[in-house]
C-alpha positions in Angstrom: -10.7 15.6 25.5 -7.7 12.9 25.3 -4.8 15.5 24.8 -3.2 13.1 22.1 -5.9 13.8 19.8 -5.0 17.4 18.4 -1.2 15.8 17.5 -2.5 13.0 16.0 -5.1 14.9 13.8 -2.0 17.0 13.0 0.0 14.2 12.1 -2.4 12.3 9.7 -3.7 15.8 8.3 -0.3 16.2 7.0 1.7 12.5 6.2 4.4 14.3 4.2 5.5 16.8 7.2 7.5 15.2 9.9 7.4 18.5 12.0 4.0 17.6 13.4 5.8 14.4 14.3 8.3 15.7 16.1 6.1 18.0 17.9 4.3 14.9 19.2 7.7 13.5 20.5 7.9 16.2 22.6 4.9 15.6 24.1 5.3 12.3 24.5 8.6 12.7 26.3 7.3 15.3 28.8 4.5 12.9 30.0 7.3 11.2 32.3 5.7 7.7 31.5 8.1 5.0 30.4 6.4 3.4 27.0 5.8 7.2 25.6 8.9 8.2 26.1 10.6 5.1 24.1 7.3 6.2 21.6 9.3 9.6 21.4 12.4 8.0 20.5 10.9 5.8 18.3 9.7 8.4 16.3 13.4 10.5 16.5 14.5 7.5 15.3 12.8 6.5 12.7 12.9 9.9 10.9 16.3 10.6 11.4 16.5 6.8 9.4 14.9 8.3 6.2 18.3 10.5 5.8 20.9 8.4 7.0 22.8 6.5 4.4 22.9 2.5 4.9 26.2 2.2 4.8 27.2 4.6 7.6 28.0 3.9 11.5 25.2 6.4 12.4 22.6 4.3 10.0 23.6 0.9 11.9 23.1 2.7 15.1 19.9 4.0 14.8 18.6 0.4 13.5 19.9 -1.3 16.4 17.6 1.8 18.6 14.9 1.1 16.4 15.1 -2.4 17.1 15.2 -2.5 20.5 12.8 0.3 21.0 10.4 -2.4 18.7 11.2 -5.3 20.7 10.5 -3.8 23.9 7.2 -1.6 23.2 5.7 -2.4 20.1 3.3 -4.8 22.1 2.2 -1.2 23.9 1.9 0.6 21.0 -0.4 -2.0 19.1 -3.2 -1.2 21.7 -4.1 2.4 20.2 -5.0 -0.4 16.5 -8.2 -1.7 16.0 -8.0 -4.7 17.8 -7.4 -7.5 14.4 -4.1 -4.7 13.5 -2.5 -5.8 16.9 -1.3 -9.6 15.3 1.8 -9.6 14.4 3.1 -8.6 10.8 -0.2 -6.9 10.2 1.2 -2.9 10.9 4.4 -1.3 9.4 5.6 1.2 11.1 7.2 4.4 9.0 8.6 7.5 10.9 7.0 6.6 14.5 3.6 6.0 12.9 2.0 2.7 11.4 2.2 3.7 7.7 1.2 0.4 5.9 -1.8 -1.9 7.0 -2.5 -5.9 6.1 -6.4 -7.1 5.5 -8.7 -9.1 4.4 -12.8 -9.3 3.7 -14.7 -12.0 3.4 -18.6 -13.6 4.3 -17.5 -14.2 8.3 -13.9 -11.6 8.3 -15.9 -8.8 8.9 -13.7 -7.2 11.4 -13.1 -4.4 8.4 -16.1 -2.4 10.2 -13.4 -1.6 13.2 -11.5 0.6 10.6 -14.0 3.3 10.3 -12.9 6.9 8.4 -12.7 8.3 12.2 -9.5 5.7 13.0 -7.9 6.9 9.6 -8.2 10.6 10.6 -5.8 9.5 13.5 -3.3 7.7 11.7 -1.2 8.5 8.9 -1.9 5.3 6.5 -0.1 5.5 3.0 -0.5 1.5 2.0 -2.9 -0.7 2.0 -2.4 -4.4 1.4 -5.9 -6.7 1.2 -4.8 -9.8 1.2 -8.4 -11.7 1.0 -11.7 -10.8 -1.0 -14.0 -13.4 -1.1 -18.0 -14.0 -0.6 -19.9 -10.8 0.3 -16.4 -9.0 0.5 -16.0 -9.1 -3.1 -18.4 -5.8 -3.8 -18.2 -2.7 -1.3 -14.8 -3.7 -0.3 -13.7 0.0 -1.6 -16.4 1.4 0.8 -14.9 -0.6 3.9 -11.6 1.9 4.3 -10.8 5.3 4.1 -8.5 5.5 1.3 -8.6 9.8 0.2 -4.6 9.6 1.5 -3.5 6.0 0.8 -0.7 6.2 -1.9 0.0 2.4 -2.6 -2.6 -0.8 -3.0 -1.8 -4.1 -2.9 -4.5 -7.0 -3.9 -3.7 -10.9 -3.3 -1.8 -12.9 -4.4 -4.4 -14.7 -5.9 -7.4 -12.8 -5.2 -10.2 -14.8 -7.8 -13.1 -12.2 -7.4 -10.0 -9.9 -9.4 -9.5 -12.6 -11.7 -11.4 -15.7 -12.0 -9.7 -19.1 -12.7 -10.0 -18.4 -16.7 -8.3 -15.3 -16.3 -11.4 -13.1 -16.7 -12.3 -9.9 -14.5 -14.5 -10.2 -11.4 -16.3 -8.3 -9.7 -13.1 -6.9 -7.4 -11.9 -5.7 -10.6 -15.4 -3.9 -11.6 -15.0 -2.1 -8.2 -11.9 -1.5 -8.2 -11.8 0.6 -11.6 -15.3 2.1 -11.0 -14.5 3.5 -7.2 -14.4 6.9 -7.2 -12.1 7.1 -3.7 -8.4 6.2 -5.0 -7.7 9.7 -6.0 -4.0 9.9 -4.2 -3.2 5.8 -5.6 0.3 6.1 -7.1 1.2 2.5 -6.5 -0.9 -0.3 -7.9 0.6 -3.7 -7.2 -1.6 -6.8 -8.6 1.7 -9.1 -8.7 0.9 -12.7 -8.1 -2.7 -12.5 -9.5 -4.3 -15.1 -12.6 -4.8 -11.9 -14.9 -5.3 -13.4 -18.4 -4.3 -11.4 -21.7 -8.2 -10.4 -22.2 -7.9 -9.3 -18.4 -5.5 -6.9 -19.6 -7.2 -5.4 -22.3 -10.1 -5.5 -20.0 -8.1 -3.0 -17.5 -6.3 -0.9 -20.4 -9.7 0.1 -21.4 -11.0 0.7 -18.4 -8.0 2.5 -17.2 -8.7 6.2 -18.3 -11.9 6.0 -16.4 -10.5 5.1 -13.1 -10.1 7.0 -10.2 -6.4 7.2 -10.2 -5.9 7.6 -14.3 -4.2 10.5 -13.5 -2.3 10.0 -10.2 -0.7 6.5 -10.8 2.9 6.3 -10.9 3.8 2.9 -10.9 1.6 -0.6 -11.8 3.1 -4.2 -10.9 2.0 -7.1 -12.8 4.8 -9.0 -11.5 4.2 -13.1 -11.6 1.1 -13.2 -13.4 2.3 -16.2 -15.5 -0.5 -16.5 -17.7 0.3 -13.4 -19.2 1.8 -13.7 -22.6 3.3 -11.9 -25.4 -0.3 -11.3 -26.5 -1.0 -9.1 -23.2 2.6 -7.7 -23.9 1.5 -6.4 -26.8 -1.5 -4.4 -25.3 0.3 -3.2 -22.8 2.8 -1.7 -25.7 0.3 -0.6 -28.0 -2.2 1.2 -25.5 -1.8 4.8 -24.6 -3.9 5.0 -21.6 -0.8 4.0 -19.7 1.7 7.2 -21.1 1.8 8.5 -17.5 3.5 5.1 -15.6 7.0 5.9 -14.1 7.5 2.4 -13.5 5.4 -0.8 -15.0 7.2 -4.2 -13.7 6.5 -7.4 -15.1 9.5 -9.6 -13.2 8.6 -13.2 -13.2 6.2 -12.5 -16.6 7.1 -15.6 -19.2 7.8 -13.2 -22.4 9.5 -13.8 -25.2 12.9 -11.8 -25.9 10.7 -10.3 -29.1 7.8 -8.8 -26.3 10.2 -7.7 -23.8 11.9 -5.8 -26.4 8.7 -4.5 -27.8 8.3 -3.4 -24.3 11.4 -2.0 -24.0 10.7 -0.2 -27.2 7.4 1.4 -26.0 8.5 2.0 -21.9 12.1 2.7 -22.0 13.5 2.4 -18.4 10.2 2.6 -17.3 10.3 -1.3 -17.6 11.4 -3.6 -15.1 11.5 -6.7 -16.0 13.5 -10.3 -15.4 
């Protein structure tokens, strides 16, 4: 058996803990071979990053290490990723491990199928960004990924199957409340999307249904310009969204009489501007 495998399991099993990290370091440094051993200070490094204040020398230090450390092995590293996650700007890494992911589905981007439940049980993903649904990739999409640990979702910008060019929900959006596999989701960000005001009462409605009615801390409608003060006002009025930390509607064109009404209903809760 590949004797990474237990650590890795370890690792992904448990996202939050950084000692099965660390543990893995170890390991990694004792195998005498040049690219784990910068892998084990990569991972030092990166943790020790999460405590570190910015504005301290030992901050600056450590992203100058990280750097490097990037620069020089990253291109190594990329070869335990399904092979589409090796492209540049695709992976995020987070505490020595990739943490957020870039993709896209469509008729012929089927490359999805390389990302099978087995490669999430190995790596400790917490976001998810699909850029692209389109074609056939605009049902089962939510089937395509493991997603019982993925925190955060991204979809688009400008993802029609979400929203069609009038606005209207498609049938991304019909999956996407209906799934029954976003139970850890605490970050929804839709920003960027053509979400009409009937979109939003649409997804209000829907909303207590949903997978992650009870988990989501924070929804981002940011630059959906053809929201108005009419969707401001279901936004204000519905209850369904009680338990949102944060709701950010930056770039939104709202009157100073909605965003007020907002403001009225969300408290600092609202981020807008």
């Amino acid at each position: 058996m590949d004797p990474h495998l237990p650590f890795l399991r370890a690792i992904a099993a448990n996202p939050a803990d950084d000692l099965p990290r660390l543990v893995y370091a170890d390991f990694l440094e004792e195998t005498d071979e040049p690219h784990h051993i910068a892998r084990a200070h990569f991972i030092r490094t990166q943790i020790a990053l999460e405590t570190l204040h910015p504005r301290t020398r030992e901050f600056r230090e450590a992203k100058a290490l990280e750097r490097q450390l990037q620069e020089a092995f990253e291109h190594a590293w990329r070869f335990d990723l399904p092979e589409y996650l090796r492209a540049d700007g695709r992976v995020t890494w987070r505490r020595g491990f990739p943490d957020a992911i870039r993709v896209g589905y469509g008729i012929w981007d089927d490359w999805g199928r390389e990302l099978n439940p087995d490669w999430f049980d190995l790596h400790p993903i917490r976001v998810v960004h699909v850029e692209r649904l389109w074609g056939q990739g605009a049902t089962g999409w939510t089937t395509r990924l493991s997603w019982r640990r993925v925190t955060g979702l991204k979809l688009g910008p400008r993802v029609e199957v979400l929203a069609d060019p009038g606005g209207n929900p498609g049938p991304a959006f019909a999956e996407l409340m209906r799934a029954p596999v976003f139970t850890a989701l605490r970050t929804l960000d839709l920003s960027l999307n053509q979400m009409s005001d009937a979109w939003l009462v649409h997804f209000v409605s829907a909303f207590p249904g949903a997978s992650f009615a009870s988990t989501l801390e924070e929804l981002d409608l940011s630059n959906c310009h053809t929201v108005t003060d009419a969707g401001a006002n279901t936004l204000a009025t519905t209850r369904s969204l009680d338990r949102l930390k944060v709701l950010r509607l930056v770039g939104v064109p709202l009157s100073g009489a909605a965003v007020v009404m907002l403001r009225r209903r969300f408290g600092e809760r609202l981020v807008v501007g």
